[in-house]
C-alpha positions as MATLAB code, in Angstrom:
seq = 'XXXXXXXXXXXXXXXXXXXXXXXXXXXXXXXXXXXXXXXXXXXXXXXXXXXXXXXXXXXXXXXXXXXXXXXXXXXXXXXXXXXXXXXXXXXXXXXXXXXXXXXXXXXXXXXXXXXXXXXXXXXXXXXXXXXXXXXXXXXXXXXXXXXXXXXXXXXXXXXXXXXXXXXXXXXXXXXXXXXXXXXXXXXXXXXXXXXXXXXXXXXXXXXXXXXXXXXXXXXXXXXXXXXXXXXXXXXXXXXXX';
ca = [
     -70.129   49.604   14.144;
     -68.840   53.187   12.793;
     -68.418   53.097    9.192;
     -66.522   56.008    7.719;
     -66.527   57.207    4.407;
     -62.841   56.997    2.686;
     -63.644   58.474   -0.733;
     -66.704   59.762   -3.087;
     -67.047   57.938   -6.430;
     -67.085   60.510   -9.249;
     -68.116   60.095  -12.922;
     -70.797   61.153  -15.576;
     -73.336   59.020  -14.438;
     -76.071   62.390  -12.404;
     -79.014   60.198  -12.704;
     -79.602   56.852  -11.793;
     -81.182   55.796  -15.324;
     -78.563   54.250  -17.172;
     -76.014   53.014  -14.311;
     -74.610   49.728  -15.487;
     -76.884   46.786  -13.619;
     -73.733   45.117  -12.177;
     -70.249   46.319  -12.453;
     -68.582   44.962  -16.149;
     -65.616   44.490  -17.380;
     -66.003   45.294  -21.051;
     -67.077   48.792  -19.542;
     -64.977   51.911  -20.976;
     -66.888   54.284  -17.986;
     -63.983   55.642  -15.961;
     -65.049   56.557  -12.203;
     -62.128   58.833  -10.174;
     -62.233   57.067   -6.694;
     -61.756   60.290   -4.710;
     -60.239   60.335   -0.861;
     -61.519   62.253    1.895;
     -58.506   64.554    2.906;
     -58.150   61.924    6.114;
     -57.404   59.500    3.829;
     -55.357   61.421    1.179;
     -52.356   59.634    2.434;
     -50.092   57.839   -0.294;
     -49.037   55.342    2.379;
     -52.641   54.081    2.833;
     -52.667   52.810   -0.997;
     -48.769   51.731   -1.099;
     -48.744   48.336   -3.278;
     -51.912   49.037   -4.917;
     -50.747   49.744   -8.303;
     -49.637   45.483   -8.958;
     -53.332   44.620   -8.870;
     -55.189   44.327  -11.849;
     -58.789   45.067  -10.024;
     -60.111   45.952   -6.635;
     -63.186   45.252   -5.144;
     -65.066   48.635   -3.968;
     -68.105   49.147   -0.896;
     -70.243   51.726   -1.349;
     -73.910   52.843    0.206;
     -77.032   53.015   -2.133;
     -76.882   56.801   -0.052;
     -79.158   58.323   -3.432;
     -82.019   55.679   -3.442;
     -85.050   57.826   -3.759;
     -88.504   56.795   -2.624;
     -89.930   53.939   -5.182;
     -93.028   52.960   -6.374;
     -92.559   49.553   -6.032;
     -94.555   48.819   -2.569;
     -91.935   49.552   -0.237;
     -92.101   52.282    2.534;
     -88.664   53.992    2.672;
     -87.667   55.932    5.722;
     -84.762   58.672    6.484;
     -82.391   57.437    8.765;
     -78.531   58.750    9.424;
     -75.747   55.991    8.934;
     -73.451   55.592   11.613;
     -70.434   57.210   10.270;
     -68.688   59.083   12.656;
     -67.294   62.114   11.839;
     -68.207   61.541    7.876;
     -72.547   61.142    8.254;
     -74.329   60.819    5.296;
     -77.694   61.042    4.860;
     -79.270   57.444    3.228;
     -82.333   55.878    2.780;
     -83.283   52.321    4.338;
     -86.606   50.714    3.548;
     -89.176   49.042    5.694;
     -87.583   45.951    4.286;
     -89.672   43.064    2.814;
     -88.416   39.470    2.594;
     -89.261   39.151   -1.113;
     -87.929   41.926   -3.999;
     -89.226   42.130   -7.635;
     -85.981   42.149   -9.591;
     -86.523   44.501  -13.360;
     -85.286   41.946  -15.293;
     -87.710   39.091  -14.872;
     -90.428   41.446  -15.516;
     -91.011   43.528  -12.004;
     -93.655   41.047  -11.054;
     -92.232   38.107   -9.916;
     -90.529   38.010   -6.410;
     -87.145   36.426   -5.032;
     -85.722   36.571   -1.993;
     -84.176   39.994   -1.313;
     -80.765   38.079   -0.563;
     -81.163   36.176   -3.984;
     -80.677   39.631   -5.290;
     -78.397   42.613   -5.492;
     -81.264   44.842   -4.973;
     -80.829   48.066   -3.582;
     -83.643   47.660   -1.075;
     -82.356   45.658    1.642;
     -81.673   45.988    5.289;
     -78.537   47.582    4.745;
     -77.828   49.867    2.307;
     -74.671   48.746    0.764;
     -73.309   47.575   -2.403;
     -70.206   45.968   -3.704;
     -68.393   45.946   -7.187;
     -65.442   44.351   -8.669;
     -63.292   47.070  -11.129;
     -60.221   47.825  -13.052;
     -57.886   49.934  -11.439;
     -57.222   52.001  -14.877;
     -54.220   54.279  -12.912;
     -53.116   55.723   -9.427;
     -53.598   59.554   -9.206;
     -52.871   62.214   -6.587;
     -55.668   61.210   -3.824;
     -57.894   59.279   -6.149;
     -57.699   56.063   -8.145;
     -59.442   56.004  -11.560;
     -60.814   52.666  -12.095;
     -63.570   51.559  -14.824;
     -66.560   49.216  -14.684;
     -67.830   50.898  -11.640;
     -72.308   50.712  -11.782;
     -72.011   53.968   -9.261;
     -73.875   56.955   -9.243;
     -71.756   60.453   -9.055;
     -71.562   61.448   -5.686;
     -71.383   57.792   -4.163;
     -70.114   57.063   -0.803;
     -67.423   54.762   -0.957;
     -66.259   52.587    2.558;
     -63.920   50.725    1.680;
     -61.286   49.162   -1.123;
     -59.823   45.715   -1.299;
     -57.849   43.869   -3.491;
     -59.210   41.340   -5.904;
     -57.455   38.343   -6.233;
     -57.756   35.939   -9.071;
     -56.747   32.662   -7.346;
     -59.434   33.036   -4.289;
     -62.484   35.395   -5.518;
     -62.562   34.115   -9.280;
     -64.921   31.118   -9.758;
     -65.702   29.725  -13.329;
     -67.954   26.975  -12.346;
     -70.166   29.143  -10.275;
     -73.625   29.011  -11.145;
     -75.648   31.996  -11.487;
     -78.905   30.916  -10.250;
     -82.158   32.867  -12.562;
     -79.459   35.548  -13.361;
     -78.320   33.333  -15.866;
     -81.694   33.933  -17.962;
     -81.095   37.553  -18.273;
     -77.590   38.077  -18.331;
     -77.026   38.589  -21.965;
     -79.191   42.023  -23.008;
     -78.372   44.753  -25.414;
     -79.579   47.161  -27.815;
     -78.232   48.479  -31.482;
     -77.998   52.269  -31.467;
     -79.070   53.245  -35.261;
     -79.068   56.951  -36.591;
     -77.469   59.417  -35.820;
     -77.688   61.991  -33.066;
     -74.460   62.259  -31.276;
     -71.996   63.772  -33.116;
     -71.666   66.756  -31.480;
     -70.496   65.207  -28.326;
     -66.767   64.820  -26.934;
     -65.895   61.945  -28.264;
     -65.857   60.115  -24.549;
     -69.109   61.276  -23.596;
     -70.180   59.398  -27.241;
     -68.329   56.367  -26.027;
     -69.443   56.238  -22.687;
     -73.270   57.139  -23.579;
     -73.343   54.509  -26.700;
     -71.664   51.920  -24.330;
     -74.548   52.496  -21.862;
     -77.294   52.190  -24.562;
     -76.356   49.116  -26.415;
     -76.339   47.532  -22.769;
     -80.296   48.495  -22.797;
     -81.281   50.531  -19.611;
     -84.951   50.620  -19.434;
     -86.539   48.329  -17.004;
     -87.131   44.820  -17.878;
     -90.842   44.968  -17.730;
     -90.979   48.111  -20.333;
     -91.405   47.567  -23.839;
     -93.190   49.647  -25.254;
     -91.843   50.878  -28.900;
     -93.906   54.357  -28.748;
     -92.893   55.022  -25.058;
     -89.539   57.909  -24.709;
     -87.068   57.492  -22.885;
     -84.715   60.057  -21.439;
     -80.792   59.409  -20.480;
     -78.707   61.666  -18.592;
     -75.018   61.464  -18.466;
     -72.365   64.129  -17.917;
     -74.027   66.744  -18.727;
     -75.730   65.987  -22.025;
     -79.666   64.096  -22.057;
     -80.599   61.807  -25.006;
     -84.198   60.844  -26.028;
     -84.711   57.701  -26.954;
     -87.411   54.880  -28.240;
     -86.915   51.268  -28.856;
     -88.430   48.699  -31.460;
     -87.327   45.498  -32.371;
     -83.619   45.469  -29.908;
     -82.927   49.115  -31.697;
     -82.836   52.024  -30.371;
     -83.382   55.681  -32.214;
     -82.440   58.844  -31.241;
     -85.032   61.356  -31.099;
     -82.721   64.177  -29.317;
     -79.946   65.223  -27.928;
     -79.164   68.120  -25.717;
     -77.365   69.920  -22.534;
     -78.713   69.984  -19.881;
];
């Protein structure tokens, strides 16, 4: 199967520290869905403005080598005309998700981890506006530079399901951090948005707790030191890089 790349993801987030875990709505992170020139073509995305959100395909292509027991190999997708170097691991069976700790294992397909057979991910977002070859949307949990394979529409009455249950998700999905202090004044005020959005939602690992250990966040263009005690988090600096 040839899988071509329609568009590159672009936004703020340069490192993977500090992506959103899953894609959220309550996220004010824009991302600018940008088309390859093949598919700069306003006909391709005619209709898309009436939906509210879209769901988006991307590859994990920036997964670097882990030290989580997994061997990771180089290997070129099949993507025609549009190849793009991504990583695919000598897959195990069983992952170790952050957030029950990093030591106890689920199936890799009970999981959205990264490390899996095939490198892609999905996310549902809001389609914020329509722009000359690109589509802003928010809520996206994408690195910069992310390969993106294909857009759908969401639809409300067939992909929404209330009653779903979330299997051990459900233990871990409400986390976040106070951000106390000051420190980030000096920042446009969306880069202070978007960076205190991303620490109240609490990016170090799940098995990391230490209040004395640092922690450094990079996000369009400016890096923020950080510790943790008690569910707060104070700044220690801030600076561009």
């Amino acid at each position: 199967m040839d899988l071509k790349v329609i568009a590159y993801a672009r936004n703020g987030h340069t490192d993977k520290f500090g992506i959103p875990r899953q894609s959220r709505e309550e996220s004010p992170i824009l991302t600018r869905i940008v088309f390859e020139p093949e598919y700069r073509i306003r006909e391709a995305i005619r209709g898309i403005e009436g939906f509210s959100h879209l769901w988006i395909l991307w590859g994990f292509d920036k997964e670097k080598e882990t030290n989580i027991g997994y061997a990771q190999v180089k290997h070129r997708l099949n993507l025609g005309a549009h190849s793009v170097k991504s990583p695919v691991v000598n897959w195990s069976p069983t992952v170790r998700p952050p957030r029950l700790g990093g030591n106890k294992r689920v199936g890799v397909f009970a999981t959205r981890s990264p490390f899996r057979p095939n490198p892609i991910g999905m996310s549902s977002v809001r389609l914020v506006r329509v722009g000359e070859g690109e589509l802003i949307v928010s809520g996206a949990d994408v690195l910069d530079g992310t390969p993106i394979y294909d857009i759908k529409p969401y639809l409300s009455f067939s992909d929404s399901h209330p009653d779903a249950k979330n299997g051990f998700a459900e233990e871990t999905k409400d986390y976040g951090l106070r951000v106390s202090g000051e420190g980030l004044e000096e920042m446009p005020e969306d880069v202070r948005r978007d960076i205190e959005y991303i620490l109240s939602q609490d990016p170090r690992p799940g098995y990391q707790h230490d209040p004395d250990r640092e922690y450094k966040l990079e996000y369009s263009g400016w890096r923020v030191t950080f510790q943790v005690e008690n569910n707060v988090i104070s700044l220690k600096k801030t600076e561009k890089t």
